[in-house]
N, CA, C and O atoms as a GROMACS GRO file, in nm:
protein
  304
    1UNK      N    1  -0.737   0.769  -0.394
    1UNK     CA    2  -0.796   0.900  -0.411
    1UNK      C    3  -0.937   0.901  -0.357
    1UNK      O    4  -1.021   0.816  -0.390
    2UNK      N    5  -0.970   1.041  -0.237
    2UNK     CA    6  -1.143   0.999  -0.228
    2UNK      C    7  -1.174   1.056  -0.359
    2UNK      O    8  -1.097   1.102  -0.442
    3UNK      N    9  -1.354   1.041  -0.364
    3UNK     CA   10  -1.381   1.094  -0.441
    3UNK      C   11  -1.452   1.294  -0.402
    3UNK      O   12  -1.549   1.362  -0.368
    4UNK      N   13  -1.334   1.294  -0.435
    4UNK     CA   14  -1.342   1.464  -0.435
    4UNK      C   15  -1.472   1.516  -0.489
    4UNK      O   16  -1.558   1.570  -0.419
    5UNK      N   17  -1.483   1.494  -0.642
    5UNK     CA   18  -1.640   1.611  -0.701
    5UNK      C   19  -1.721   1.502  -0.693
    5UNK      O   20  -1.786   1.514  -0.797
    6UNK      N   21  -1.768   1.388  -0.631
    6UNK     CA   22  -1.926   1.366  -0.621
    6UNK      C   23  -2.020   1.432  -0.579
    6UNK      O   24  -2.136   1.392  -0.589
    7UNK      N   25  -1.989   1.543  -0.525
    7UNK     CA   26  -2.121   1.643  -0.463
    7UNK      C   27  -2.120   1.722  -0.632
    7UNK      O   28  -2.230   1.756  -0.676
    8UNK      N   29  -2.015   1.742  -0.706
    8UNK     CA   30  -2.014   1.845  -0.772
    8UNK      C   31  -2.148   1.823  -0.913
    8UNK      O   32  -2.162   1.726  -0.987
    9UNK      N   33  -2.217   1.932  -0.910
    9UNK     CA   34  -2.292   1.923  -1.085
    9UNK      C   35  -2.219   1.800  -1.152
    9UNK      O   36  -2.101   1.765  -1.143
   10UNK      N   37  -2.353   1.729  -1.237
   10UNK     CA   38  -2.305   1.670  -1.338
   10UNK      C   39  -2.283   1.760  -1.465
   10UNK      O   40  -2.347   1.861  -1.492
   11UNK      N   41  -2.149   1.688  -1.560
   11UNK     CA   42  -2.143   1.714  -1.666
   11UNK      C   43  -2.176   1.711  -1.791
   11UNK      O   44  -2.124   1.604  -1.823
   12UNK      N   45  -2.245   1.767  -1.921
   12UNK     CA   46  -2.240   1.699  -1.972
   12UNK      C   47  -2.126   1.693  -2.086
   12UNK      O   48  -2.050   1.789  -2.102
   13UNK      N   49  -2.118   1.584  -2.158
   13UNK     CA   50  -1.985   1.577  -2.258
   13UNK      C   51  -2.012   1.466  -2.340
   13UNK      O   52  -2.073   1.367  -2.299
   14UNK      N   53  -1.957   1.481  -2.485
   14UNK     CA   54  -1.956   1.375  -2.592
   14UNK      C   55  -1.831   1.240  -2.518
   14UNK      O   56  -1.717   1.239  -2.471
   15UNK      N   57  -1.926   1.156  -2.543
   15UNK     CA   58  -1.829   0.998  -2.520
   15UNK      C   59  -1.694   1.002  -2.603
   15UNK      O   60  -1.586   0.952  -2.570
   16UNK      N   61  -1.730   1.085  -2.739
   16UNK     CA   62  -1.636   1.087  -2.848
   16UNK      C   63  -1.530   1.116  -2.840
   16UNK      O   64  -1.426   1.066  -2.884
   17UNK      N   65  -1.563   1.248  -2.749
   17UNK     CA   66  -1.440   1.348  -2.711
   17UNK      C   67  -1.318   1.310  -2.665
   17UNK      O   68  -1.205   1.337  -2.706
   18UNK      N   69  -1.375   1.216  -2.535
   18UNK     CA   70  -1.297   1.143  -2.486
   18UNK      C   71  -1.141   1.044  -2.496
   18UNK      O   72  -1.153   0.977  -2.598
   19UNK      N   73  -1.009   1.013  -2.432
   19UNK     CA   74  -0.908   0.953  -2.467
   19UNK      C   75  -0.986   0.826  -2.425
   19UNK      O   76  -1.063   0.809  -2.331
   20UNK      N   77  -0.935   0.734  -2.534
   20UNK     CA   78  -0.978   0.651  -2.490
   20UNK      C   79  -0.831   0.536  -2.407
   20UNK      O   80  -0.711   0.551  -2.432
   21UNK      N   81  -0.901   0.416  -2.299
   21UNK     CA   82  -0.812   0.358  -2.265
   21UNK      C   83  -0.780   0.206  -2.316
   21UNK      O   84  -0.859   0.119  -2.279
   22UNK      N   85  -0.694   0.176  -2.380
   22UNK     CA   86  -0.680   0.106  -2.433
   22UNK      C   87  -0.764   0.060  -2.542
   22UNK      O   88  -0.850   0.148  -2.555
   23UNK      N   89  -0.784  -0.035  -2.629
   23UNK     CA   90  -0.824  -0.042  -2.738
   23UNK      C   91  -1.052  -0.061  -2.685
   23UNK      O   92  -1.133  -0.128  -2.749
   24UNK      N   93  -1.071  -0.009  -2.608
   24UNK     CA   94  -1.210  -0.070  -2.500
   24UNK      C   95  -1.300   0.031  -2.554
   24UNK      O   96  -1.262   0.142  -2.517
   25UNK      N   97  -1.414   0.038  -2.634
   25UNK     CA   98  -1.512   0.168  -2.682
   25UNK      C   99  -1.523   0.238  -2.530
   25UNK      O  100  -1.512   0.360  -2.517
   26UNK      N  101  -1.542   0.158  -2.430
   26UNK     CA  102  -1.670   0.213  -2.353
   26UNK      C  103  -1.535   0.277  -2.229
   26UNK      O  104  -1.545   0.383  -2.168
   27UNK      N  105  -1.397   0.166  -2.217
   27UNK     CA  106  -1.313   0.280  -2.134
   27UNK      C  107  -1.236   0.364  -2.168
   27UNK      O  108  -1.146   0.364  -2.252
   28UNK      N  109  -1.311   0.509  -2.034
   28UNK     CA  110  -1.216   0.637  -2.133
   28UNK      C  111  -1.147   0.710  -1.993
   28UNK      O  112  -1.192   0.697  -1.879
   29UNK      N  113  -1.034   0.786  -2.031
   29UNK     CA  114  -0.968   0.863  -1.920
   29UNK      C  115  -1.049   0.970  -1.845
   29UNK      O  116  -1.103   1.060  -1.909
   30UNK      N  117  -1.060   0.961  -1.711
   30UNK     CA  118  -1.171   1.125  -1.655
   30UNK      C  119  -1.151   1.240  -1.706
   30UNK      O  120  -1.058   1.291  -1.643
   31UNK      N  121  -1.190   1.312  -1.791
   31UNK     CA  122  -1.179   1.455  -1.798
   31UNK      C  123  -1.164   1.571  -1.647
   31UNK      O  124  -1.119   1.685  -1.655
   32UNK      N  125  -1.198   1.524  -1.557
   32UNK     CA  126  -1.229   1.572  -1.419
   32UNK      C  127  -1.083   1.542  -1.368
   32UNK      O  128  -1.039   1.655  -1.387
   33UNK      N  129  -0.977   1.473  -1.317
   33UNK     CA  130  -0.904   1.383  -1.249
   33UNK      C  131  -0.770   1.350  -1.315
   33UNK      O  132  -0.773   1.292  -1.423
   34UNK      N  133  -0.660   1.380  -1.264
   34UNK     CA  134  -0.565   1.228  -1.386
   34UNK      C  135  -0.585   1.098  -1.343
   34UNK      O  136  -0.474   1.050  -1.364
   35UNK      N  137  -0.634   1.034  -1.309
   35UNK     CA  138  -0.641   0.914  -1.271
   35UNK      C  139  -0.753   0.817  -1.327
   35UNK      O  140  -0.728   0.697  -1.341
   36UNK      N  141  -0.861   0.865  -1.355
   36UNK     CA  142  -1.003   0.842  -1.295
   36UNK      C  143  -1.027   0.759  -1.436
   36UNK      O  144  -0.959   0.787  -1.535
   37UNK      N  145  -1.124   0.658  -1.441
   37UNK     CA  146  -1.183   0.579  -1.530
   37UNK      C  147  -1.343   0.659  -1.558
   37UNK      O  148  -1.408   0.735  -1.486
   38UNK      N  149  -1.370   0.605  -1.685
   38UNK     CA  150  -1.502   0.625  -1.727
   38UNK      C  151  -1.489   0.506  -1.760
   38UNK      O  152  -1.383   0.460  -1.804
   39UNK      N  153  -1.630   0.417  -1.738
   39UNK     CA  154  -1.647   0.283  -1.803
   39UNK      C  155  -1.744   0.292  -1.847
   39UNK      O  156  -1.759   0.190  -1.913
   40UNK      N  157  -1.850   0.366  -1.857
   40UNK     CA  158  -2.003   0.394  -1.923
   40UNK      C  159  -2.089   0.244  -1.878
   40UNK      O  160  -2.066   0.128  -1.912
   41UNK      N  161  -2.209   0.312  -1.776
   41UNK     CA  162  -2.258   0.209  -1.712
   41UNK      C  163  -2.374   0.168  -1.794
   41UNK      O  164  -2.441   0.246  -1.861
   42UNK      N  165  -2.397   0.017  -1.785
   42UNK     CA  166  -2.517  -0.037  -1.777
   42UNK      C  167  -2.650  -0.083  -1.795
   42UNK      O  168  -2.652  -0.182  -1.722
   43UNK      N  169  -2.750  -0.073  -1.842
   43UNK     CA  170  -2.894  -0.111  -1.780
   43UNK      C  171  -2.892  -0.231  -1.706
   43UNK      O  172  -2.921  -0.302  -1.802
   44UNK      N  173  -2.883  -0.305  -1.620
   44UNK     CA  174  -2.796  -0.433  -1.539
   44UNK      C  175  -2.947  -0.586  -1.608
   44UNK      O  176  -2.942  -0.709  -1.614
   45UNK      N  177  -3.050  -0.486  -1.641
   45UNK     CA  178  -3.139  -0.612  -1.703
   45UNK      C  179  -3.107  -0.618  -1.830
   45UNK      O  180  -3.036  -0.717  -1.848
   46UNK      N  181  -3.130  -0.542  -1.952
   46UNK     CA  182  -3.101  -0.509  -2.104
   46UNK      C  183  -2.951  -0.528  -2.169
   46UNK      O  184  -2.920  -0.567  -2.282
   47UNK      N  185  -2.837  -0.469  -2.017
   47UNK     CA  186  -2.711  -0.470  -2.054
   47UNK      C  187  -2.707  -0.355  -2.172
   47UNK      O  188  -2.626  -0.377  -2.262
   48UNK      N  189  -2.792  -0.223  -2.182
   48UNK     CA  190  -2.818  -0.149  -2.232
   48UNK      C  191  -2.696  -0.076  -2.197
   48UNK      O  192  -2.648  -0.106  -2.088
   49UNK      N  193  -2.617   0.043  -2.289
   49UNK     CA  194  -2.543   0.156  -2.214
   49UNK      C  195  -2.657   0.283  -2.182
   49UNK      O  196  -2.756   0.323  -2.243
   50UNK      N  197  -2.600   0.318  -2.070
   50UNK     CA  198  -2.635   0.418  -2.066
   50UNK      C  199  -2.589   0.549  -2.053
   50UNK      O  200  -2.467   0.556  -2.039
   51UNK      N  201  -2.659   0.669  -2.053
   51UNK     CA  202  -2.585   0.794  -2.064
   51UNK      C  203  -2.540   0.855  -1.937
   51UNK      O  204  -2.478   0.960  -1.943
   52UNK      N  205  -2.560   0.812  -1.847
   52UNK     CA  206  -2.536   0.847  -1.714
   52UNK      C  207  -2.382   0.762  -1.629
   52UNK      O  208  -2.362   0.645  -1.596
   53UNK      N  209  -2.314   0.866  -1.620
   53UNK     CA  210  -2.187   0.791  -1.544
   53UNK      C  211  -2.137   0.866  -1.442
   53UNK      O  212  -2.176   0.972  -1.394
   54UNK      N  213  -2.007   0.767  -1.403
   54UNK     CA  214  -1.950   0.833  -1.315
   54UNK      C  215  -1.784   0.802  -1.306
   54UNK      O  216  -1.741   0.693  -1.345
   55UNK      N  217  -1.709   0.890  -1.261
   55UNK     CA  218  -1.551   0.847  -1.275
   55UNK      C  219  -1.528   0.749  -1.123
   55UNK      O  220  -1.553   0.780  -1.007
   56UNK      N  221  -1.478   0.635  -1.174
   56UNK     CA  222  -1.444   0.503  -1.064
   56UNK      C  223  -1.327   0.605  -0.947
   56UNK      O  224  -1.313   0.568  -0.830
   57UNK      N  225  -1.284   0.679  -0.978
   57UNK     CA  226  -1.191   0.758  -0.926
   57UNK      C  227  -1.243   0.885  -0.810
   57UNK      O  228  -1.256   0.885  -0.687
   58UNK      N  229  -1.265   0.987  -0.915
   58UNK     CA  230  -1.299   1.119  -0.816
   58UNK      C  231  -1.437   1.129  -0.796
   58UNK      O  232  -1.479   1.217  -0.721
   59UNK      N  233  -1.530   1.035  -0.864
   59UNK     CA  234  -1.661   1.055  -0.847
   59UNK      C  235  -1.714   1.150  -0.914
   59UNK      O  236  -1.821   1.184  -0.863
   60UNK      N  237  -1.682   1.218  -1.022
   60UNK     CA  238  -1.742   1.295  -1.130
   60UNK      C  239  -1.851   1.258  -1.189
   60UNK      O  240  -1.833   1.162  -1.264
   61UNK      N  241  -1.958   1.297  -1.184
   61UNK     CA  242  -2.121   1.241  -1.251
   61UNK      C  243  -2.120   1.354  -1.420
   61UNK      O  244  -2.109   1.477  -1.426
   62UNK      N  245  -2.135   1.256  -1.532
   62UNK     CA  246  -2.143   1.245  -1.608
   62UNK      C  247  -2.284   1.252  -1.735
   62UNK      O  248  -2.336   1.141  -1.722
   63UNK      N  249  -2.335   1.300  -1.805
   63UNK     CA  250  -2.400   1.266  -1.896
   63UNK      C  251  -2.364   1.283  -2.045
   63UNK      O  252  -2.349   1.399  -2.082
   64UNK      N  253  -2.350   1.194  -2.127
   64UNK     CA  254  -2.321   1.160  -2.258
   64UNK      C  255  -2.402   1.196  -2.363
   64UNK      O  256  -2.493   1.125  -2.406
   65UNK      N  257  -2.362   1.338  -2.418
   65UNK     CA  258  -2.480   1.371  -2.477
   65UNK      C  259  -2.469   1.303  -2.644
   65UNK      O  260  -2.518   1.380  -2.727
   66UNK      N  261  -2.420   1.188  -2.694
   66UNK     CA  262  -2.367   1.125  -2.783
   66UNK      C  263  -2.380   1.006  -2.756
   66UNK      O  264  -2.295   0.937  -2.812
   67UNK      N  265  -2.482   0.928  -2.667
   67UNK     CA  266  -2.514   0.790  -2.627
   67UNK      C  267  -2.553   0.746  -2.742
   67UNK      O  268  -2.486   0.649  -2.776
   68UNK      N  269  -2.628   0.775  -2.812
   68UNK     CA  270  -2.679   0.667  -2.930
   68UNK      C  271  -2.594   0.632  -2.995
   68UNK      O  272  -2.568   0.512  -2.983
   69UNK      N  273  -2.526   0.697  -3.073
   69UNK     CA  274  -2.405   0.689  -3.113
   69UNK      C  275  -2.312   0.576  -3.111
   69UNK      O  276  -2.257   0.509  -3.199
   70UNK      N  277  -2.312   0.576  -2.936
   70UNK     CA  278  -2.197   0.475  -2.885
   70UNK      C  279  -2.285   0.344  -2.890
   70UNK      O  280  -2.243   0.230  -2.911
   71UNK      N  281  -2.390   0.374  -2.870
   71UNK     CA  282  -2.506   0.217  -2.877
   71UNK      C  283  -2.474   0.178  -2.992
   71UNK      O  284  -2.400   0.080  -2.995
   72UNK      N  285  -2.517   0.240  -3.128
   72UNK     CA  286  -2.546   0.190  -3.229
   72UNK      C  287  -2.366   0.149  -3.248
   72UNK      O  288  -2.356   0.091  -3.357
   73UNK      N  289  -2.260   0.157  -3.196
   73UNK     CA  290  -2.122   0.144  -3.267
   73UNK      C  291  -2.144   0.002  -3.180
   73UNK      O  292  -2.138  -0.102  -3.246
   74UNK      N  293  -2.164  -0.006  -3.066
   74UNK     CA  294  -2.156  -0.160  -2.980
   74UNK      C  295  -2.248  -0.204  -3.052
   74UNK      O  296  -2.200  -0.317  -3.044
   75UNK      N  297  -2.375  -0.225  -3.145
   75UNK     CA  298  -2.479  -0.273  -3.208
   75UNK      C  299  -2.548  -0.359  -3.095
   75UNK      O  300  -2.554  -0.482  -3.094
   76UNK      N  301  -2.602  -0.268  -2.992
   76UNK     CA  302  -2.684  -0.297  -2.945
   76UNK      C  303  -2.795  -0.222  -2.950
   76UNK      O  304  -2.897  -0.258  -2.892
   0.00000   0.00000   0.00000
C-alpha cells in the first residue's frame, strides 16, 4: 500500500480508543486504513513515548491526546 494520507492533516485521537493488536499496549489497528499499524513512537534517547505518530501503512499523522496516560500504564 503507498502511503495515501501523509500529506493529509494530522489527527487527533485517544490511544484508548483504539483496537488494540494483539496483547502489545503500544500496537493498535489504523483508524485511517484496514491495514495500517500504530506502534506509538519513541524519544530514541529517553525511550520516552511519544504523542506524535504515524500509521506504518497509509501514512496517517497522528496525535494522542491521552499520552500520559499510556506513559504512566508502561511506568515510564
Amino acid at each position: 500500500m503507498k502511503p495515501l494520507n501523509i500529506y493529509n492533516p494530522v489527527i487527533e485521537i485517544y490511544h484508548s480508543s483504539l483496537k488494540r493488536i494483539g496483547d502489545s499496549i503500544c500496537k493498535s489497528e489504523c483508524p485511517s486504513c484496514d491495514n495500517g499499524i500504530l506502534l506509538v513512537y519513541r524519544d530514541p534517547e529517553t525511550l520516552r513515548l511519544l504523542a506524535n505518530d504515524r500509521c506504518v501503512s497509509c501514512g496517517q499523522s497522528f496525535v494522542y491526546k491521552d499520552i500520559n496516560s499510556l506513559i504512566e500504564r508502561e511506568g515510564m
